[in-house]
Structure formats: structure tokens, C-alpha cells
C-alpha positions in Angstrom: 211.1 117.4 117.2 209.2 114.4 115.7 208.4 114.9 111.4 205.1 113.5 109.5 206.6 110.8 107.5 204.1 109.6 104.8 205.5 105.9 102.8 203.7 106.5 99.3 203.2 103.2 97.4 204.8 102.5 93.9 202.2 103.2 91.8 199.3 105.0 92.0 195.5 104.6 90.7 194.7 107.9 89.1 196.8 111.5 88.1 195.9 114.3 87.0 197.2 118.0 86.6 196.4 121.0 88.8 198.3 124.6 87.4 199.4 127.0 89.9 197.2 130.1 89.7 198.5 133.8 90.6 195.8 133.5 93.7 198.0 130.7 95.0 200.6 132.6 95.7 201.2 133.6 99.4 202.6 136.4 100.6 206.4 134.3 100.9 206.4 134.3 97.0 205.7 130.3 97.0 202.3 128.1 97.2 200.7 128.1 100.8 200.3 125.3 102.8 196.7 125.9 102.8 196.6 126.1 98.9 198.1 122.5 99.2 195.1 121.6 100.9 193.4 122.9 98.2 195.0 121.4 95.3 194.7 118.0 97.2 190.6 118.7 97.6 190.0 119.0 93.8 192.4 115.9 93.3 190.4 114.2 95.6 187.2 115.7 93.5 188.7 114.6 90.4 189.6 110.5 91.8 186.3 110.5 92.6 185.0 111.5 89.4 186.9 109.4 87.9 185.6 106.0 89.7 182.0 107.4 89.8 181.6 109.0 92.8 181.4 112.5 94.7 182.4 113.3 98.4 178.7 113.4 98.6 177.7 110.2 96.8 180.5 107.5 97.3 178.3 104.0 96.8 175.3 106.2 98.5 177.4 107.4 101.3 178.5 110.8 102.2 182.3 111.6 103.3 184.3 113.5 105.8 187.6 114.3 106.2 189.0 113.2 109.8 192.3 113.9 108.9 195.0 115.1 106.8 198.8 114.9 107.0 201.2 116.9 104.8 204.8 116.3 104.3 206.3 119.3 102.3 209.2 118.4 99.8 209.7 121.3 97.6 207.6 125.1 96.8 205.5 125.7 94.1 205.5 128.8 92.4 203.0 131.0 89.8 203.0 128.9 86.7 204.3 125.2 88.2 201.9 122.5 87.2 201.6 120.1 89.9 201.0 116.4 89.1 199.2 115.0 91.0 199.0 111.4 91.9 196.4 109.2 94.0 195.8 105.8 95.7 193.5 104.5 98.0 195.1 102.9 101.1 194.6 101.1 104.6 190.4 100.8 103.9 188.8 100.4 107.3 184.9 99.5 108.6 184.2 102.8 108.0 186.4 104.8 106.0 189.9 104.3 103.9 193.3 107.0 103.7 193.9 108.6 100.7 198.0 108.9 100.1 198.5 111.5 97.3 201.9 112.3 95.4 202.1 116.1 94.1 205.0 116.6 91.6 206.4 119.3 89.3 208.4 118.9 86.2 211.8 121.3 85.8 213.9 120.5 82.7 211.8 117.3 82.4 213.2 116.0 85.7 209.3 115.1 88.5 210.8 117.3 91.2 208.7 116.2 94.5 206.4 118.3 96.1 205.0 117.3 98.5 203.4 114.0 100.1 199.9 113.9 101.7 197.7 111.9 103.4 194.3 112.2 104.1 191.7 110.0 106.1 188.2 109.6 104.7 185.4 108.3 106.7 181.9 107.7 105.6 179.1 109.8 106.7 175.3 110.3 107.3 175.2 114.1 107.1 171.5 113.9 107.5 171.9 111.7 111.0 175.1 113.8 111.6 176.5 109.6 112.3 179.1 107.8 111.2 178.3 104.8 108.6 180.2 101.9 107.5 181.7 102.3 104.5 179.5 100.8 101.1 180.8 97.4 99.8 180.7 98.9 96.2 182.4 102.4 96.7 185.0 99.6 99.2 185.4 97.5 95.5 185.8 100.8 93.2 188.8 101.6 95.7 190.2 98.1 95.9 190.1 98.1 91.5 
């Protein structure tokens, strides 16, 4: 059977910190994947933040996810604060991937998470169309 593989770059643009809430917890003892996608949405909320924008303002563009890809590394468990790290990558005519690095620290060793990808594209909610991505919120990515 084929595995996601997800290269992460070097370095990363932004970071923050995410802890694990009790409502994280799955039924397996461990973080869920679909909490991952979670964590990874307020990251995502937070980068944008960060360079100005929302999912629903990026440059005067909304955004969409088309896709997401997650390679799983390691569990997180009740208490575990993830770092989180984010980069902009491959930026297209209408959209740009998002590759994200989530961490934990144990006996302060960065144990890897997991790594994610996720595919943005830019969005007319109104026209319910597809746009081509803003030169500025294209620059704030590229900086």
C-alpha cells in the first residue's frame, strides 16, 4: 500500500502553540485524527492573523480548502502542547499549499507529530467561483 509522504522545508514562516484539551481526547486514549484537522484549522487562523489576513479576507479574497494530507508521526495526549509550525509553498494562479510541522516537547527533545499539508484556493463565496489569487495576499506569502 502506497503512504502520504509530505517533504517539509527547513524553516518555517510562523509557529505557534496549540495545548491539548481533555475534549481532544478520543476514545483510543490519544488525539484524533480529526482533532488534527482541527489543531491545523486554528494554525492556519493564527498564520493568517499574523500576516493580516482571515480565511475570509486574504488580499480581498475568500478561501477554501481543496485539500488536506496528513502524515501521522507520533500521538498526542491530554496535556501535550503541540508546536506548531507553518510555511507557504508551491503558490499557483489560484491558490498556494500550506505545509505545516506539529511538534511536542518530552524531556526537552521536539518529538514529531505529525506533517500536514493543506491546499488553499481562493474563492468568490458570493459567485460560488473560483478567483485567482490577489497579488498582495501572493506577496505576504512569498515575505
Amino acid at each position: 500500500m502506497a503512504r502520504i509522504k509530505i517533504e517539509l522545508p527547513e524553516s518555517f514562516t510562523f509557529s505557534c502553540q496549540v495545548p491539548i484539551r481533555i475534549t481532544d481526547i478520543n476514545y483510543g486514549g490519544h488525539v484524533g485524527n480529526d482533532t488534527v484537522l482541527s489543531i491545523i484549522h486554528e494554525v492556519r487562523m493564527q498564520f493568517f492573523n499574523n500576516i493580516g489576513y482571515t480565511e475570509m479576507n486574504f488580499a480581498g479574497s475568500a478561501m477554501i480548502m481543496a485539500d488536506v494530507a496528513i502524515e501521522f508521526k507520533s500521538e498526542l495526549f491530554y496535556g501535550d502542547v503541540v508546536i506548531a509550525s507553518v510555511t507557504a509553498g508551491e503558490i499557483s494562479k489560484i491558490g498556494f499549499e500550506l505545509l505545516y510541522s506539529l511538534e511536542k516537547e518530552i524531556d526537552s527533545n521536539r518529538i514529531l507529530v505529525a506533517k500536514v499539508k493543506t491546499g488553499m484556493i481562493c474563492y468568490d463565496y458570493e459567485k460560488k467561483k473560483i478567483v485567482a489569487i490577489p497579488e498582495a495576499g501572493k506577496q505576504k506569502l512569498l515575505s
